[in-house]
C-alpha positions, 0 to 999 in steps of 0.5 A: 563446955560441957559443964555449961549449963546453958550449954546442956539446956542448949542439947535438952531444947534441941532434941526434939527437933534433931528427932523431927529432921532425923524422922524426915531425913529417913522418909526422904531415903526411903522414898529416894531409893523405891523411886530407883535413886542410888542411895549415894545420890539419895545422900548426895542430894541431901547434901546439896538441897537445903530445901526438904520440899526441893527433895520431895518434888525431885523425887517426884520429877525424876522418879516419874521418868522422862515425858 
């Protein structure tokens, strides 16, 4: 499989995304655990929202206390 060579082109074209979901994907961390997330349901939550905008508001909602 790896001597494929569409299968290398396939790993070249993907890099820059994997970059751009990884560069994401700290921020949201980042955010989670100042906004007082465990790290686990930092992880957790990325786990279960496939939606990156989803995560974002989450934080904002929960991270803001109750009303």
């Amino acid at each position: 499989m790896l001597d494929n060579p569409s299968f290398r082109q396939g790993i070249r074209d993907s890099v820059l995304i994997i970059l751009a979901v990884a560069g994401f994907g700290v921020a949201y961390g980042v955010l989670a655990v100042r906004a007082g997330f465990p790290p686990w349901l930092a992880i957790f939550s990325s786990v279960v929202i496939v939606s990156g905008a989803a995560q974002f508001a989450m934080i904002g909602l929960l991270g803001s206390g109750p009303v």
